[in-house]
C-alpha positions in Angstrom: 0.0 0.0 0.0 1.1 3.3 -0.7 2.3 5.4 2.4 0.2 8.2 3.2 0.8 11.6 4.7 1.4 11.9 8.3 -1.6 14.6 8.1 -3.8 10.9 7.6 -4.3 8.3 10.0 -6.7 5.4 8.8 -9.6 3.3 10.1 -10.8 -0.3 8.5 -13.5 -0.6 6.5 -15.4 1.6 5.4 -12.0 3.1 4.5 -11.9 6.4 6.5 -8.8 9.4 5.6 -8.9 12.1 8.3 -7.3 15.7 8.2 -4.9 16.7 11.0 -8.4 18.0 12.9 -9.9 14.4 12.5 -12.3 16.2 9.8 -13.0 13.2 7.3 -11.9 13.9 3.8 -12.3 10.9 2.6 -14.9 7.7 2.5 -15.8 4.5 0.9 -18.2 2.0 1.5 -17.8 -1.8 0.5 -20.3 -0.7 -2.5 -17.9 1.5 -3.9 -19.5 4.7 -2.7 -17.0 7.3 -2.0 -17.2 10.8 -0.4 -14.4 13.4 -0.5 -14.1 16.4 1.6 -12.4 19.6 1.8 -12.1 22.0 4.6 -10.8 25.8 5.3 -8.5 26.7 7.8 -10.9 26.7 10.5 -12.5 23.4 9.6 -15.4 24.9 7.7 -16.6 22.4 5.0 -15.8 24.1 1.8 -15.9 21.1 -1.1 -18.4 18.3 -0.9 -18.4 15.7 -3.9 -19.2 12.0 -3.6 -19.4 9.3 -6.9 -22.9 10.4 -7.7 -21.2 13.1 -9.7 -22.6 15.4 -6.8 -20.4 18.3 -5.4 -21.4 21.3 -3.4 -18.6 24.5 -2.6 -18.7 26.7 -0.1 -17.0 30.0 1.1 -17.3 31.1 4.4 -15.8 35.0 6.2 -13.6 34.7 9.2 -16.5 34.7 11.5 -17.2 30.9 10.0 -20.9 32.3 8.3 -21.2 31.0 4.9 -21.1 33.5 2.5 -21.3 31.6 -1.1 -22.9 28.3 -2.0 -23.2 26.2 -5.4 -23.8 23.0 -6.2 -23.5 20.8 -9.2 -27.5 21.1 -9.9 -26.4 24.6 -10.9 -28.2 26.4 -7.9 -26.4 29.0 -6.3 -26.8 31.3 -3.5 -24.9 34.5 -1.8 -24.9 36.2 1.3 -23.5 39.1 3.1 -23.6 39.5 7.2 -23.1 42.8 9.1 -20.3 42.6 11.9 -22.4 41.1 14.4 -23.0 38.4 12.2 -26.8 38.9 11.2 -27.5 38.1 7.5 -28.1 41.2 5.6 -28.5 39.8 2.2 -29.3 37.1 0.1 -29.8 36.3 -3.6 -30.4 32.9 -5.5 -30.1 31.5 -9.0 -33.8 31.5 -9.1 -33.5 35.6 -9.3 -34.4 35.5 -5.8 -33.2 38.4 -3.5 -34.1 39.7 -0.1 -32.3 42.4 2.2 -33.0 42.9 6.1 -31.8 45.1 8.7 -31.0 45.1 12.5 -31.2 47.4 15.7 -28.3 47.5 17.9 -30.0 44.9 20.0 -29.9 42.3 16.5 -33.9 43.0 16.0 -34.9 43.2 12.4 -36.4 46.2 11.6 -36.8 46.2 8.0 -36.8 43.4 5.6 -37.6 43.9 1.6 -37.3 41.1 -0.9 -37.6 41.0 -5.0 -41.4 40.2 -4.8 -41.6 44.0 -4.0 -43.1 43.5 -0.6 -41.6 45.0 2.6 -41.9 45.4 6.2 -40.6 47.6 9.3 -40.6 46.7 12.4 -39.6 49.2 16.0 -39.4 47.3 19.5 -39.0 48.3 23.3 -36.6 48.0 25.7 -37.4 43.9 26.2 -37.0 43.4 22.2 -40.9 43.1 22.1 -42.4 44.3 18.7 -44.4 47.3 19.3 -44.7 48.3 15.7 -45.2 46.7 12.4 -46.1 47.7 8.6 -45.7 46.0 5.2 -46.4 47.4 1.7 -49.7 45.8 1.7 -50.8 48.8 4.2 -51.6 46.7 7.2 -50.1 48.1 10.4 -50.0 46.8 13.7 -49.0 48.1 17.3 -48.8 46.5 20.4 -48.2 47.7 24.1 -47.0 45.7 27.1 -47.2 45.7 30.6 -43.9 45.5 33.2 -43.9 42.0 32.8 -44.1 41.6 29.0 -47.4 40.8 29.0 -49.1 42.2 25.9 -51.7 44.6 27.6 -52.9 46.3 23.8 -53.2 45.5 20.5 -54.3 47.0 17.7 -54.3 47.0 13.8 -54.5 49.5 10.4 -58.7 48.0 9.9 -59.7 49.2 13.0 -59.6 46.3 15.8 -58.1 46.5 19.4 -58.2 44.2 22.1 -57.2 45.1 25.8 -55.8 42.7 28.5 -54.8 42.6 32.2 -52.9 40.0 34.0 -52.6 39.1 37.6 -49.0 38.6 38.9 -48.5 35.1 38.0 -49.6 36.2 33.8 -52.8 34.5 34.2 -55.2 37.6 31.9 -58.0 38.6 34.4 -59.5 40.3 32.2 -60.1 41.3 28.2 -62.0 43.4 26.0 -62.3 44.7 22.3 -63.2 46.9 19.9 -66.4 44.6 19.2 -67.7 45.3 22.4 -67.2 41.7 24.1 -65.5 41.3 27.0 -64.1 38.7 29.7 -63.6 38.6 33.3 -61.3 35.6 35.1 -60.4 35.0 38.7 -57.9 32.2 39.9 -56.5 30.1 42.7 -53.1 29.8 43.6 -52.2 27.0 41.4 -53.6 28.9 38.6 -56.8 26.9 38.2 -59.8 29.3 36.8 -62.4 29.8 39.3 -65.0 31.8 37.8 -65.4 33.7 34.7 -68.0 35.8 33.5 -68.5 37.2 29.7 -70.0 40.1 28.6 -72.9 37.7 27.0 -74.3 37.3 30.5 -72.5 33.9 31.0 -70.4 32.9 33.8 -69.2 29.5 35.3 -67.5 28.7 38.6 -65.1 26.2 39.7 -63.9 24.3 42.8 -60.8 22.0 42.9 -59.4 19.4 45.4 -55.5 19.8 46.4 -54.2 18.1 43.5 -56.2 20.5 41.0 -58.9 17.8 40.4 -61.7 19.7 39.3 -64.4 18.6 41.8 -67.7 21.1 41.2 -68.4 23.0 38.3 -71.7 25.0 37.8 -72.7 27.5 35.4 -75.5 30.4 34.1 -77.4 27.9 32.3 -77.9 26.0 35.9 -75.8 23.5 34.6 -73.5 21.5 37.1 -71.0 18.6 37.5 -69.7 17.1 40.7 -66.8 14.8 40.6 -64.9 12.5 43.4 -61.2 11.1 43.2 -59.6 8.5 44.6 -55.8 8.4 45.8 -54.0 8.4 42.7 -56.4 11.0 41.1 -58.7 8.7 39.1 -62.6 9.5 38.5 -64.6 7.7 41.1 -67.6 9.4 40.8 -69.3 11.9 38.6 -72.8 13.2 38.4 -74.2 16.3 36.9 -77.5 18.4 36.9 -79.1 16.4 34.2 -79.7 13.3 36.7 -76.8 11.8 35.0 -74.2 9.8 37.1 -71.0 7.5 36.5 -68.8 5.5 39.2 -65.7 3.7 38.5 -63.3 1.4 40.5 -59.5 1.0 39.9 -57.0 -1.4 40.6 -53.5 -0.2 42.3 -52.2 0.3 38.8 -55.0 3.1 37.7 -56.7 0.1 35.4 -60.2 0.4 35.5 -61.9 -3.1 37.0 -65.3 -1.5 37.5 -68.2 0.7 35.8 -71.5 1.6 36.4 -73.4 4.4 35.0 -77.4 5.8 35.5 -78.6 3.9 32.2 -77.6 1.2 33.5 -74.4 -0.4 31.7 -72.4 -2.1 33.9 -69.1 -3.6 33.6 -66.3 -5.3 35.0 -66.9 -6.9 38.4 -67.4 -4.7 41.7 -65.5 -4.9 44.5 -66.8 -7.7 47.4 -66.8 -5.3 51.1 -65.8 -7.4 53.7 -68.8 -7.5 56.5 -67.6 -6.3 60.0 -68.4 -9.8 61.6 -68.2 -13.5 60.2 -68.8 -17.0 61.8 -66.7 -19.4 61.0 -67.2 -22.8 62.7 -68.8 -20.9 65.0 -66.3 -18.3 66.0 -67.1 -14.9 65.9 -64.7 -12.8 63.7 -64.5 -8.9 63.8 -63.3 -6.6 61.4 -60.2 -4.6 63.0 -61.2 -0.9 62.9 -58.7 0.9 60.8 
């Protein structure tokens, strides 16, 4: 075998060449597909062609972002970067351009490609979008509480909406430019407790300690009352209609028991064991738990 360059160390089949940074510059399989490799001097990959007659090139600027692309399907792309590295242009073989630019904070404010469509965008402080318009004429502009909640909205046709938040971000409460509005209260696990519309509807609920909705009731008169066992499976469940379910479960959460107000039953139900037996005789009592 001819000796190879010290730069090469090799592997057995597949038959593997590696540069000096153990970049792979060569490959071949047992099928006689091969891959070869080229890299700059910081290990960016800039040759790719394998013995499909497929090869791709690459250039890259000192800060590693690629910069020019072609491949031997005769597509072709460029791009330029400004000197924090955000990509400021771009055009294709398909005749395809776009330009964008940046804030000192790397927001895009403006981006315009070859379709002729544009758009401008402005933020705050926090790099939230408080202001955007394309050349379509749409607009839209958006305000924000302390803790970058988005408190207003509004847009070029006319619409706005409102919202407040309590201190955990839950919204407590909305309204728009269409006249409809929301109110929402909480618990401390963030569960919603009641709500009420501006359509004259409003529901209320009630949760055990692990957030298992037990009682829900609404305007319509309309209620549900569920029960839980230990590992937070349905037991129970009834509601205003004179409907009712109740399940049993095994130590796994598998359900071995069901029973509803129509009357479908299935699985079998769980035997209680009576408080006293006689057996032979003897009297047997249940220890008290």
């Amino acid at each position: 075998m001819k000796r190879l360059s010290t730069l090469f160390k090799i592997n057995e089949f597949p038959f593997r060449l590696y540069d000096k940074n153990n970049k792979i510059i060569y490959l071949e399989y047992s099928d006689k597909f091969w891959v070869r490799c080229e890299y700059d001097s910081n290990s960016n990959q800039t040759y790719y062609e394998n013995s499909n007659e497929y090869w791709v090139r690459r250039e890259f600027d000192s800060n590693g972002n690629e910069t020019y692309h072609e491949n031997s399907n005769k597509f072709w792309y460029r791009k330029e970067y400004d000197s924090n590295g955000n990509e400021t242009y771009h055009e294709n073989s398909n005749k395809f351009w776009y330009r964008k630019e940046y804030d000192s904070n790397g927001n895009e404010t403006y981006h315009e490609n070859s379709t002729g469509f544009w758009y401008r965008r402005e933020y705050d402080s926090n790099r939230n979008v408080t202001y955007h318009k394309n050349s379509k004429g749409l607009w839209v502009r958006y305000e924000y509480d302390s803790n970058n909640n988005e408190a207003y909205y509004e847009v070029s046709k006319g619409y706005w909406s409102r919202r407040e938040y309590d201190s955990n971000g839950n919204v407590t409460y909305f309204e728009n430019s269409e006249g409809y509005w929301f109110r929402k209260e909480y618990d401390s696990n963030g569960n919603i407790t009641y709500f009420e519309d501006s359509n004259k509807f409003w529901y209320r609920n009630e949760y055990d300690s692990n957030n298992n909705e037990i009682y829900y009731e609404d305007s319509d008169k309309f209620w549900i009352r569920n029960e839980y066992d230990s590992n937070n499976n349905i037991t129970y469940f009834e509601n205003s209609d004179g409907y009712w379910e109740r399940r049993e479960f095994d130590s796994n959460s598998n359900e071995t028991y069901y029973e509803d107000s129509t009357g479908v039953i299935r699985g079998t139900k769980k035997q209680q064991c009576p408080d006293t037996i006689v057996i032979n005789g003897t009297i047997y009592t249940k220890k008290q738990e």
